[in-house]
N, C-alpha and C positions, 0 to 999 in steps of 0.2 A: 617769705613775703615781707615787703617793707611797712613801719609805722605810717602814721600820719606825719610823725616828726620827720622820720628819713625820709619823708617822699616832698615835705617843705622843703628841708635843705636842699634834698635834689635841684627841685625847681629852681630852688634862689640861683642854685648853682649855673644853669645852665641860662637863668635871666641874665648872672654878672659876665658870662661867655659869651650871650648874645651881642647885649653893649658893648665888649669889648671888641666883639669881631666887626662890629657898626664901627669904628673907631681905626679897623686894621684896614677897612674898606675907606674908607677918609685918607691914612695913610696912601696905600695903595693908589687913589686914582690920583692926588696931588702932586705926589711923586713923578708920577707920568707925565702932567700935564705944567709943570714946575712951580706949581702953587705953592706955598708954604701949609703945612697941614697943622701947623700950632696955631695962625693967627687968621680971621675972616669965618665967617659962617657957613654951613652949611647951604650946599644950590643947588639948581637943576645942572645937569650936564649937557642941558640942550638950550635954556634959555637964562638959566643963570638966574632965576627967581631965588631970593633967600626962601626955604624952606621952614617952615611954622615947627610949634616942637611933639606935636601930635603925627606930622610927619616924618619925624626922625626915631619912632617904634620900633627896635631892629624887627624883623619879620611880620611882623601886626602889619606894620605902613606899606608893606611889599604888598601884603593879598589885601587890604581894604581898597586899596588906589588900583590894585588888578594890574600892579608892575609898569604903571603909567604912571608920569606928573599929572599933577592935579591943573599944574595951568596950561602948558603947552601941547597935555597929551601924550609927551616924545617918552621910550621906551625906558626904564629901570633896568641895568644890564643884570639879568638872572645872577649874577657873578656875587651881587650885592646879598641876597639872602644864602646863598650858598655857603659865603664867608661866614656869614652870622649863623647860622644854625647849625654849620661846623664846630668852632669854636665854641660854641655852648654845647654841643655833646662832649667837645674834649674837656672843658673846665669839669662837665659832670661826670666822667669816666676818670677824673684826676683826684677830683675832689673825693669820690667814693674810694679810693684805693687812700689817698692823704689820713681819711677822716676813721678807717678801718672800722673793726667790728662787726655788725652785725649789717652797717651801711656799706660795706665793701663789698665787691667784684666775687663772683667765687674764686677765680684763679686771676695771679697778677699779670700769668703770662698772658689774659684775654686780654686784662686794661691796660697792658702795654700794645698789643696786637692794636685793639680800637684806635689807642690813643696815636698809634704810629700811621696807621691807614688816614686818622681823619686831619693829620696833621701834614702828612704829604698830598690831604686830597685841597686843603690851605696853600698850601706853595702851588698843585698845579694851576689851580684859580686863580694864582696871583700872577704869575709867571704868562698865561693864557692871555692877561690882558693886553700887554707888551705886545 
């Protein structure tokens, strides 16, 4: 069984994987659409509203707004929390194997297994958008 303490780090863990998979998801659609992903704010993909930063939650913002923008309504592609809740299971399946001890994986060959599944399940989502 994990502490209290292993079970914060966890969490953090998979908060700093969430954001960064908000951020691979940023990447990802600008690329597409040939936006520059370093400069300009966050928008709708339908109406191009700047987005508030209460809306920019990875996963929170997805199921409070129910996968809708908040002003036009128009759809959040599923793709978005997929990204984001990937990548914070792999930061935490990373970081547990990184961090060893009693906060580790029982076997490395499982948290290579996860971390290889949830990292190709990252590329098929990215690649799907295309």
């Amino acid at each position: 069984m994990f502490s209290m303490v292993e079970l914060g780090i966890g969490a953090f863990l998979f908060v700093v994987g969430a954001a960064f998979g908000s951020f691979l998801n940023v990447v990802i659609t600008r690329l597409a659409t040939g936006e520059s992903f370093l400069r300009g704010r966050s928008h709708c993909i339908h109406c191009g509203r700047t987005l508030s930063w209460f809306e920019l939650v990875p996963l929170v913002s997805f199921l409070v707004q129910r996968g809708r923008c908040r002003s036009c309504g128009g759809p959040i592609p599923l793709r978005y929390p997929i990204v984001e809740a990937a990548t914070g299971i792999l930061f935490f399946v990373i970081g547990l194997q990184v961090l060893g001890g009693t906060l580790s994986l029982p076997s490395p060959d499982l948290a290579r297994f996860i971390a290889g599944r949830v990292g190709a399940l990252i590329l098929l989502v990215t690649f799907l958008y295309y």
